[in-house]
C-alpha positions as CSV (number, residue, x, y, z in Angstrom):
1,X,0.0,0.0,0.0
2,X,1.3,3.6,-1.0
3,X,2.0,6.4,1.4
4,X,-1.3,7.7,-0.4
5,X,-3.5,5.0,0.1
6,X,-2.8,5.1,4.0
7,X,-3.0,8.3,4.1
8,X,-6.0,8.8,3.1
9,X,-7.5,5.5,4.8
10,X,-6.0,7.7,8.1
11,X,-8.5,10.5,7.2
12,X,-11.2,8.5,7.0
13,X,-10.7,7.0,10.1
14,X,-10.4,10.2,11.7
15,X,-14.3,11.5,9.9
16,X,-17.2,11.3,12.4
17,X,-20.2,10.0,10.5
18,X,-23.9,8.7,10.3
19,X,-24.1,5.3,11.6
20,X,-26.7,4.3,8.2
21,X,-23.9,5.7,6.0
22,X,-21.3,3.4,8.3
23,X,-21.6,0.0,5.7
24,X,-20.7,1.9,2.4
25,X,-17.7,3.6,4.3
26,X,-16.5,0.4,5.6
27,X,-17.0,-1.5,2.0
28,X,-15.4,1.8,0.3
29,X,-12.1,1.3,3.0
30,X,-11.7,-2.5,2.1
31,X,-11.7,-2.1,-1.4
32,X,-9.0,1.0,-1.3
33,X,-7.1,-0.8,0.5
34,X,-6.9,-4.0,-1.3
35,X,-6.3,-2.3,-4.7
36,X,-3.6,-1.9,-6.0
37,X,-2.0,1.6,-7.4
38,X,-2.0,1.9,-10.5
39,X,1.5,2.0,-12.6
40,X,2.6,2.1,-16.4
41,X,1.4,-1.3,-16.9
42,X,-1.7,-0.5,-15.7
43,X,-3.9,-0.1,-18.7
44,X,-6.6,2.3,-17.7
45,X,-3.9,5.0,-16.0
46,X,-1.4,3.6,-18.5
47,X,-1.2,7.4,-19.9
48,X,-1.4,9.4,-16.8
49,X,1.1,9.4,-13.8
50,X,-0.2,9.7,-9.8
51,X,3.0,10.7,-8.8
52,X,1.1,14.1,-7.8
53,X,-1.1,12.6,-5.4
54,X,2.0,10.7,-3.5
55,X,3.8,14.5,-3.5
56,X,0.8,15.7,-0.6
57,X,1.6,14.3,2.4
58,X,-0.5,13.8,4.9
59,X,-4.2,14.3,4.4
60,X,-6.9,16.8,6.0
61,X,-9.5,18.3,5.0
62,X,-10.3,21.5,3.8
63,X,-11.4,24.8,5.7
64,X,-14.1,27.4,5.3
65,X,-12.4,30.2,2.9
66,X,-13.6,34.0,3.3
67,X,-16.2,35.5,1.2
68,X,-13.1,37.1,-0.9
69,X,-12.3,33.7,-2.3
70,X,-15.7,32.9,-3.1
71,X,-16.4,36.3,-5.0
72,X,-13.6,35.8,-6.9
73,X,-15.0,32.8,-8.8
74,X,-17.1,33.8,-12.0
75,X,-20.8,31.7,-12.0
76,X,-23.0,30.9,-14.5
77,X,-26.0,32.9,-14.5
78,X,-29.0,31.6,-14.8
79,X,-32.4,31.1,-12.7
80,X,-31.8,28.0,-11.0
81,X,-31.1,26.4,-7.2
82,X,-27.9,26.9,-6.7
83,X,-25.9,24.7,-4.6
84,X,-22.1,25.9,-3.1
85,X,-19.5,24.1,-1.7
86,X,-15.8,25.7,-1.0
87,X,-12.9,23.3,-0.1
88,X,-15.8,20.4,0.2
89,X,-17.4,22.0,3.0
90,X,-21.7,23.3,2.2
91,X,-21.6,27.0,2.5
92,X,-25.7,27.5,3.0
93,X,-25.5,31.1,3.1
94,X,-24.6,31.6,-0.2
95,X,-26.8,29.0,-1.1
96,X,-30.4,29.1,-2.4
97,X,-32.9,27.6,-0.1
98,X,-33.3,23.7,-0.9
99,X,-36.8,23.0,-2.2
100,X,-38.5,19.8,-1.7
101,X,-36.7,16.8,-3.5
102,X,-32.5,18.4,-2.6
103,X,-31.4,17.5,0.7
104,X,-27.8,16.9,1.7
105,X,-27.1,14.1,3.3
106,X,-26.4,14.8,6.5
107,X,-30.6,16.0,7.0
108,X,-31.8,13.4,5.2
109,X,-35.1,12.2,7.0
110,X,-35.8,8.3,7.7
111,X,-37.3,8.1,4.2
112,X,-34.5,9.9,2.5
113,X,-32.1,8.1,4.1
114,X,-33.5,4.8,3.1
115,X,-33.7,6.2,-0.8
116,X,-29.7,7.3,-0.8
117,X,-28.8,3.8,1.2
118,X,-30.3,1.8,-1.8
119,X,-28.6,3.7,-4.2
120,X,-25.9,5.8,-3.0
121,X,-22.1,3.5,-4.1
122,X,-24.8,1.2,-6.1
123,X,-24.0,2.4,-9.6
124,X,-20.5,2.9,-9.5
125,X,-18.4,-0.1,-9.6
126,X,-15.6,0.3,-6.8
127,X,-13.5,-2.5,-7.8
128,X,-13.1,-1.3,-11.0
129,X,-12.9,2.4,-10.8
130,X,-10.6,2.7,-7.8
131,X,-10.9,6.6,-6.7
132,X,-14.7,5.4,-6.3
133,X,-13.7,3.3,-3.3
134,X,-12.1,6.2,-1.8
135,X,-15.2,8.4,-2.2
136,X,-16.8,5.6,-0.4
137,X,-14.4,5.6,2.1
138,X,-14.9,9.5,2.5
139,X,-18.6,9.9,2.4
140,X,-20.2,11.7,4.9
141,X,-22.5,14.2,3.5
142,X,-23.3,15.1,-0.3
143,X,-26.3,16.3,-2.1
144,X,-29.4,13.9,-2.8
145,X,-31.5,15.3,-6.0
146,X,-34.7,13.0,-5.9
147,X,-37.4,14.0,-8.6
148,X,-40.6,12.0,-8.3
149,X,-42.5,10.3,-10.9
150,X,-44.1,12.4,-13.7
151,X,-42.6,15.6,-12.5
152,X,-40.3,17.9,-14.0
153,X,-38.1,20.0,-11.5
154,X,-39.0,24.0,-12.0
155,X,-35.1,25.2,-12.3
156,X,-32.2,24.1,-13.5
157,X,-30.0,22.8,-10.2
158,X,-26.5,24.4,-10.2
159,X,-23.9,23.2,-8.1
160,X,-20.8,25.3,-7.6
161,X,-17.8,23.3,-6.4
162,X,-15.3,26.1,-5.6
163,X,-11.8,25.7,-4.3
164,X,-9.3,27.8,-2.7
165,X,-5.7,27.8,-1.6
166,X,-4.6,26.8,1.9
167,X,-1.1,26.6,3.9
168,X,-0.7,23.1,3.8
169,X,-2.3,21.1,1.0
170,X,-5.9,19.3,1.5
171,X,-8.6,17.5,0.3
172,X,-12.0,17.5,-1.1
173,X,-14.6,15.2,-1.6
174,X,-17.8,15.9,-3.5
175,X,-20.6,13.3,-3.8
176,X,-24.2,14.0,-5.9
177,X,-26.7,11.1,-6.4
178,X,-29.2,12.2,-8.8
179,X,-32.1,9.4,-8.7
180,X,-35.3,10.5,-11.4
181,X,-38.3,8.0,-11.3
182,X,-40.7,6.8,-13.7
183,X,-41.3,9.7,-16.4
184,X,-39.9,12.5,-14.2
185,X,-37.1,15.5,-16.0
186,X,-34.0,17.5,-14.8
187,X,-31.3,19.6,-15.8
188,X,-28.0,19.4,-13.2
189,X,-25.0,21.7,-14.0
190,X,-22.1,20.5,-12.1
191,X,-19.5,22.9,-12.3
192,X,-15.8,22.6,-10.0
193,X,-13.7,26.0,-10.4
194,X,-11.5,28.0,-8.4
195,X,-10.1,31.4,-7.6
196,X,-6.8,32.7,-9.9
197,X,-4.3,31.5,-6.7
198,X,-2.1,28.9,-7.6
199,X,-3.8,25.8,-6.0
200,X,-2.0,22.8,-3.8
201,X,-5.7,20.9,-2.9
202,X,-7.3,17.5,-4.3
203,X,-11.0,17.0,-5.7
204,X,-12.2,13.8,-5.3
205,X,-16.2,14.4,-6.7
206,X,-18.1,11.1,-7.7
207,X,-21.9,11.6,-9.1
208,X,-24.0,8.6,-9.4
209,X,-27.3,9.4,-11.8
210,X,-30.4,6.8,-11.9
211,X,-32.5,7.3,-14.8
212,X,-35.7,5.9,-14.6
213,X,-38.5,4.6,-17.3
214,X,-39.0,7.4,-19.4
215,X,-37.2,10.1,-17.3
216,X,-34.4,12.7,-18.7
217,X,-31.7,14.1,-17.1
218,X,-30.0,17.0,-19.0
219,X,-26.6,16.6,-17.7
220,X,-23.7,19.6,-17.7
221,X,-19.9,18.9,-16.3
222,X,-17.4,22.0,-16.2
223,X,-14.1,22.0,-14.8
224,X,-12.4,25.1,-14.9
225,X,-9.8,25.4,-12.0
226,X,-6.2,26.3,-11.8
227,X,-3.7,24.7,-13.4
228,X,-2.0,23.0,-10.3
229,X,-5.3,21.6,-8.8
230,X,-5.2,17.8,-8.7
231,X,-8.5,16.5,-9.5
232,X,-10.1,13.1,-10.4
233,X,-14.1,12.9,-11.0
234,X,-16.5,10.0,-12.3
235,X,-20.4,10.4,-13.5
236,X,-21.6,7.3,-13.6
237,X,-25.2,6.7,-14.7
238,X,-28.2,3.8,-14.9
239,X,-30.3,4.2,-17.8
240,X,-33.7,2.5,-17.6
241,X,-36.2,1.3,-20.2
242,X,-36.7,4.4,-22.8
243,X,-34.5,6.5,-20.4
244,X,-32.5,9.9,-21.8
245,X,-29.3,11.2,-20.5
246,X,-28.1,13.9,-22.5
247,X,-24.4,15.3,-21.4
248,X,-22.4,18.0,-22.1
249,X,-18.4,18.2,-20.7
250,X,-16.0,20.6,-20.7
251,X,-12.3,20.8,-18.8
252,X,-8.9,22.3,-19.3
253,X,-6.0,20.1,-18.0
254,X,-3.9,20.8,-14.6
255,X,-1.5,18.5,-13.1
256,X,-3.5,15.8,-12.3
257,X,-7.2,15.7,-14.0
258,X,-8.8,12.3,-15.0
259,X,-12.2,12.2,-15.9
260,X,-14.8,8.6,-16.1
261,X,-17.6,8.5,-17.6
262,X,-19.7,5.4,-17.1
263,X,-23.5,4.6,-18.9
264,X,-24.8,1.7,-18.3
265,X,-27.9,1.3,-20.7
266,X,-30.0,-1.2,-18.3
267,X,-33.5,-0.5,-20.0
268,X,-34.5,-1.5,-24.0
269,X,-35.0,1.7,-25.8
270,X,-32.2,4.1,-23.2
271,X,-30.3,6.6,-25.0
272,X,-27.8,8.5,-25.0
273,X,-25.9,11.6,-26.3
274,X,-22.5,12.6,-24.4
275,X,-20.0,15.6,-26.1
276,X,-17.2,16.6,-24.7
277,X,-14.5,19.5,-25.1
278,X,-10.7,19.5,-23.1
279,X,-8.6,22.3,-23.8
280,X,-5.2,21.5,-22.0
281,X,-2.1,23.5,-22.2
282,X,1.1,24.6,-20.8
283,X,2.5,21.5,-19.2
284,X,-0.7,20.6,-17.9
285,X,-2.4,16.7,-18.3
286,X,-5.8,15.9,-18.8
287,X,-7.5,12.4,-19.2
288,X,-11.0,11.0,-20.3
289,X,-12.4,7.8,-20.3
290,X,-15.8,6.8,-20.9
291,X,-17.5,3.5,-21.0
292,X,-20.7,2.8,-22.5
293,X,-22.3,-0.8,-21.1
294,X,-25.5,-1.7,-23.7
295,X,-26.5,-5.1,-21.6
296,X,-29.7,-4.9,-23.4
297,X,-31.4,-4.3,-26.7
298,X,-32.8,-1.6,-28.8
299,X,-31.0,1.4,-27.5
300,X,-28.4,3.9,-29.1
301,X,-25.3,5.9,-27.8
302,X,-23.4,8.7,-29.2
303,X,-20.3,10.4,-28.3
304,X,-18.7,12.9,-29.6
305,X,-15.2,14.7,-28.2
306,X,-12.6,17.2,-29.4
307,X,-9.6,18.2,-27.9
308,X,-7.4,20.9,-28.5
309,X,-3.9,20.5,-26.7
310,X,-0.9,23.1,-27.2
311,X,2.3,23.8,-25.6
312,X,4.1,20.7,-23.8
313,X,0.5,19.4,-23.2
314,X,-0.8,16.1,-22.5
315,X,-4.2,14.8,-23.4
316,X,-5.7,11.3,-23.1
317,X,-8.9,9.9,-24.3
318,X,-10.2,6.4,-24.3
319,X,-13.6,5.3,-25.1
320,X,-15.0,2.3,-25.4
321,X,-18.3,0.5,-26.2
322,X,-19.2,-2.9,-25.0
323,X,-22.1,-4.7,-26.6
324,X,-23.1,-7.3,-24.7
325,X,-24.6,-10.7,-26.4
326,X,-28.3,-9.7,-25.8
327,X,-27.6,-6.5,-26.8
328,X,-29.4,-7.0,-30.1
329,X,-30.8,-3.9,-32.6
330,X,-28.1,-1.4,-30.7
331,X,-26.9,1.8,-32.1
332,X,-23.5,3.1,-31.1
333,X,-20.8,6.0,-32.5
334,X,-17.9,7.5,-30.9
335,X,-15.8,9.9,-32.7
336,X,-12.8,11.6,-31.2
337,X,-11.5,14.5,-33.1
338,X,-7.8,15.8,-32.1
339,X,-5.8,19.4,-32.7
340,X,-2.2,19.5,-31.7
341,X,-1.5,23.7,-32.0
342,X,2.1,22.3,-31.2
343,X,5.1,20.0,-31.8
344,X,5.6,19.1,-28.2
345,X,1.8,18.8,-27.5
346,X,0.8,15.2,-27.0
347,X,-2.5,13.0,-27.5
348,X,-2.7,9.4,-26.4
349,X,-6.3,8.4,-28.1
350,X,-8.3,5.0,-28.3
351,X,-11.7,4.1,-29.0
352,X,-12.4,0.6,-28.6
353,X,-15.3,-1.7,-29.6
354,X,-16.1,-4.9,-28.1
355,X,-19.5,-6.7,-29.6
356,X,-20.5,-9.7,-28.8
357,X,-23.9,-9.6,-30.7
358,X,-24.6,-9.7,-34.5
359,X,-27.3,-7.2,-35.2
360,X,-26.2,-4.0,-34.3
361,X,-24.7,-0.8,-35.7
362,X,-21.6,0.6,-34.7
363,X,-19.0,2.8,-35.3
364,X,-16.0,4.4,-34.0
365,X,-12.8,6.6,-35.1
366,X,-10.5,9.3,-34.1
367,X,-8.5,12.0,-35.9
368,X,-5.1,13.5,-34.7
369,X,-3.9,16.9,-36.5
370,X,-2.5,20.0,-36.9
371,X,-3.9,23.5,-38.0
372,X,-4.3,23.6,-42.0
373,X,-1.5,25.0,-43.9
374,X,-4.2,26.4,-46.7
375,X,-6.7,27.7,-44.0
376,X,-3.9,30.2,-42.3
377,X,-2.5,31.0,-45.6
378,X,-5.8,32.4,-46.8
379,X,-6.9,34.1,-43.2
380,X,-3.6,35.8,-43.6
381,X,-3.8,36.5,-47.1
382,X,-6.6,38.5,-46.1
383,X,-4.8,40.4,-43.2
384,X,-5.5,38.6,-40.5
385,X,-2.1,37.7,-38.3
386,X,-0.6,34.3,-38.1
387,X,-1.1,34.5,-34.4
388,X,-5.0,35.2,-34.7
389,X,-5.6,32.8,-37.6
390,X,-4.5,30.2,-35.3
391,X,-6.5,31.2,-32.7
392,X,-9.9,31.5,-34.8
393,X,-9.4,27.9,-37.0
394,X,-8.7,26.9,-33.1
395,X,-11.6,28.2,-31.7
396,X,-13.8,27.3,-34.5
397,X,-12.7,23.5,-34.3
398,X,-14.8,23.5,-31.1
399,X,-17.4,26.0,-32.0
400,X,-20.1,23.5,-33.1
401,X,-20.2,21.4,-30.3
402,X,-20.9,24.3,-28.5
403,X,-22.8,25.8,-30.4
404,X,-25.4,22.7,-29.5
405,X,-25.5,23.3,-25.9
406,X,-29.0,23.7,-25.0
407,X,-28.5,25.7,-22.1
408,X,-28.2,29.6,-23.5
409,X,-26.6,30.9,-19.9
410,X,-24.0,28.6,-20.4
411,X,-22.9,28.9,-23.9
412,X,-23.0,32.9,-22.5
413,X,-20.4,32.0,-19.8
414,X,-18.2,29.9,-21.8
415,X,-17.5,32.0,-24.7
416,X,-15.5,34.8,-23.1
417,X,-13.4,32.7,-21.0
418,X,-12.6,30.5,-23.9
419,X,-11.9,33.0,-25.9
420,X,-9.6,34.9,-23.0
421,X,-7.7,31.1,-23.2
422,X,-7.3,31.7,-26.8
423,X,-6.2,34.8,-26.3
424,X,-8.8,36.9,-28.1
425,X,-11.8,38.9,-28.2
426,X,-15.4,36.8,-27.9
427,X,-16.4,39.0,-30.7
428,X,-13.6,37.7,-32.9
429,X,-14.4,33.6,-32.1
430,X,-18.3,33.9,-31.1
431,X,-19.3,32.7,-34.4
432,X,-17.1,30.2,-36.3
433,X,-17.2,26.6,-37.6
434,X,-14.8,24.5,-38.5
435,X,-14.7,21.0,-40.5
């Protein structure tokens, strides 16, 4: 066991917690314990190195920051229940009050209580996704989202992760469960940032998503934060008979930064749409994987990412799709397109098939290139400079999966900053496509 792993088996030892939440710790501690860290021959971290996590020390948690720190992180605005958490820890007065349906954990009721304990650790697999266990290990409050059948939540829910600096380096760990019965819709925007400090903290955040018969969930990820951050995250997600998850993702790279993304289509006639953006640079890493699971027949999936990595980057994406043998009639695409805006910019890319049933649809490719020669030469020609040519073929390589963001308030908040990471106007890349 690493100086990690016991570490942070230590600070969960040291949590006080709810006695019904007790059995998920105690499952989440065995299975962090008995895993083993992952190395170069470890094929799902084969790209990415943990050596950041072992550089902490030992583990606390993190403090209350001042409303200065909080200020200093740019929302999305938009009408919606807002939700904020700084270094982990609920901050209720800069919070909206929680209607009927959110509840954190920690004033869950009896009834509550017994609807997160059925589900809560459920969806995930621990064993195979090993920053899972140690959520389980951790958890001792977190945010329960309930909709009930045949209703549609009023707002949008919008939960601000925000972290800040501290003197000696510590931890966070986020938990959402998101369960929508029978016929029942909802739009979640999870979005982790942090203030312009140069960070030294870890974000551990894990959201588990049940999708009931007939239900939607419209589904937002956006990570944001400073470059040194360390941060690993999962959505994982159970997709019911004629279920919809829709998903939109969007991170730039920092030291450490590993995304999952886990569907399991458990329902004939679930779908799915997923796109994703990651925009790292400097010497920053970032990696994706996502795992679609059709166990059953009749239902689609579709995936679409693009990356954009520059400077001394490093960007890894694997996606797979596993069609299982009764998986008959299934529709599935992936396509993962690449732009390297440099020669020491790197991108480690795999989509994988696996189908074990003979009546289904599938497809899956990836693309790995530079800017076009032609392309600058005519922006140019015209009297644009080299440096903003590059920035607008850039920018427009993205432009159209954003440009298919259904939410309006975030396509509003995005622009600008991407275009200040591009190093231009909004006015200049609001508008472009690319093929």
């Amino acid at each position: 066991m690493t100086d990690f792993q016991q570490s942070a088996l230590q600070l969960a030892a040291r949590q006080q917690t709810p006695a019904w939440l007790q059995p998920l710790r105690e499952q989440g501690a065995a299975n962090w314990s008995a895993a083993s860290w992952p190395g170069r021959k470890t094929e799902l971290w084969k790209y990415i190195s943990l050596a950041p996590l072992q550089q902490q020390g030992d583990l606390r948690w993190g403090g209350e920051a001042d409303d200065s720190a909080i200020d200093a992180v740019e929302r999305v605005e938009l009408d919606a229940t807002c939700l904020v958490f700084v270094n982990g820890r609920f901050n209720a007065a800069r919070s909206s009050a929680l209607p009927a349906g959110i509840v954190r954990f920690a004033d869950a009721d009896t009834a509550q209580q017994e609807l997160i304990a059925q589900h809560l650790g459920q969806v995930v697999d621990s064993q195979r996704h090993l920053f899972a266990a140690l959520s389980n290990a951790w958890v001792d409050d977190g945010i329960l989202l309930h909709v009930p059948r045949n209703q549609t939540l009023d707002k949008p829910v919008y939960i601000l992760n925000v972290a800040t600096p501290e003197a000696q380096p510590a931890v966070a760990s986020q938990r959402l469960l998101v369960v929508l019965e029978e016929g029942s819709e909802a739009e979640v925007i999870e979005h982790f940032a942090s203030d312009a400090r140069e960070q030294n903290g870890f974000v551990n955040s894990l959201t588990e998503v049940v999708v009931s018969a007939n239900a939607r969930l419209q589904h937002y990820r956006i990570n944001l934060e400073e470059e040194n951050l360390l941060h690993v995250g999962g959505v994982h997600a159970d997709l019911h008979r004629d279920a919809r998850f829709h998903g939109f993702t969007l991170a730039q790279g920092s030291r450490l930064k590993r995304i999952d993304y886990q569907v399991n289509m458990r329902g004939e006639g679930a779908h799915m749409d997923l796109n994703g953006v990651y925009l790292p640079r400097n010497k920053q890493v970032i990696d994706y994987h996502t795992n679609v699971e059709h166990c059953v027949p009749h239902c689609t999936s579709n995936e679409v990412f693009r990356g954009i990595i520059g400077d001394s980057a490093k960007a890894v994406f694997n996606g797979r799709i596993h069609i299982h043998p009764q998986a008959q009639k299934t529709l599935a695409e992936l396509s993962n397109k690449n732009l390297l805006t440099s020669r020491t910019a790197e991108i480690n890319t795999k989509p994988e098939l696996e189908i074990y049933a003979d009546d289904v649809r599938c497809a899956h490719g990836a693309t790995i290139a530079q800017l076009d020669e032609t392309s600058l030469y005519y922006l140019q020609s015209r009297g644009i400079s080299a440096a903003d040519a590059t920035t607008m073929l850039s920018f427009g390589f993205i432009n159209e999966l954003l440009t298919q963001v259904p939410e309006q308030a975030i396509q509003d908040y995005l622009r600008p900053r991407l275009a200040s990471l591009f190093g231009q106007g909004s006015e200049q890349v609001g508008h472009l496509s690319y093929e």
